[in-house]
C-alpha positions, 0 to 999 in steps of 0.5 A: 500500500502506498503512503499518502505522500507517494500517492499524492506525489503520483496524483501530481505527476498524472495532473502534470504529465497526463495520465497516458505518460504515467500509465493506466489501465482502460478499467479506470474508466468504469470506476471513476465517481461521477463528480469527478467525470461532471467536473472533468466534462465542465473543464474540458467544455470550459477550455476548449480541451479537446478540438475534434482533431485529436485521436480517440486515445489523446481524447481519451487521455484528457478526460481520464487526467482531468477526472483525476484532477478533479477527485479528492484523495480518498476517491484517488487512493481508490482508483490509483491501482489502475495506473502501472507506477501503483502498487 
């Protein structure tokens, strides 16, 4: 089990480099609570994130890194086994 500096130190390193930098499982998709996919939905709509232009996996990629922006830490603990730096 990871501590909570090594946890929040990999929610920084997602939030800064992008969740496809650190890796992670597709899984995370069906496991994300839906405040953080409202408020990831609202911040990509907000700054224009995503133009159309992208391919489905870098779409994919800013969603997964914002919706991990957007969650608290117990919410992240939680979810951190789908990324492949987490053990």
């Amino acid at each position: 089990m990871k501590t909570q500096k090594e946890l929040k130190a990999l929610k920084k390193e997602i939030t800064d480099n992008s969740a496809i930098n650190v890796g992670y499982y597709e899984t995370i998709l069906q496991n994300l609570p839906n405040y953080a996919i409202t408020e990831a939905l609202r911040i990509i709509g907000q700054n224009n994130l995503i133009s159309g232009n992208e391919s489905d996996k870098d779409r994919e990629n800013i969603f997964v890194t914002e919706c991990i922006d957007a969650l608290n830490f117990q919410d992240f603990k939680e979810v951190s086994k789908f990324f492949f730096q987490s053990k």
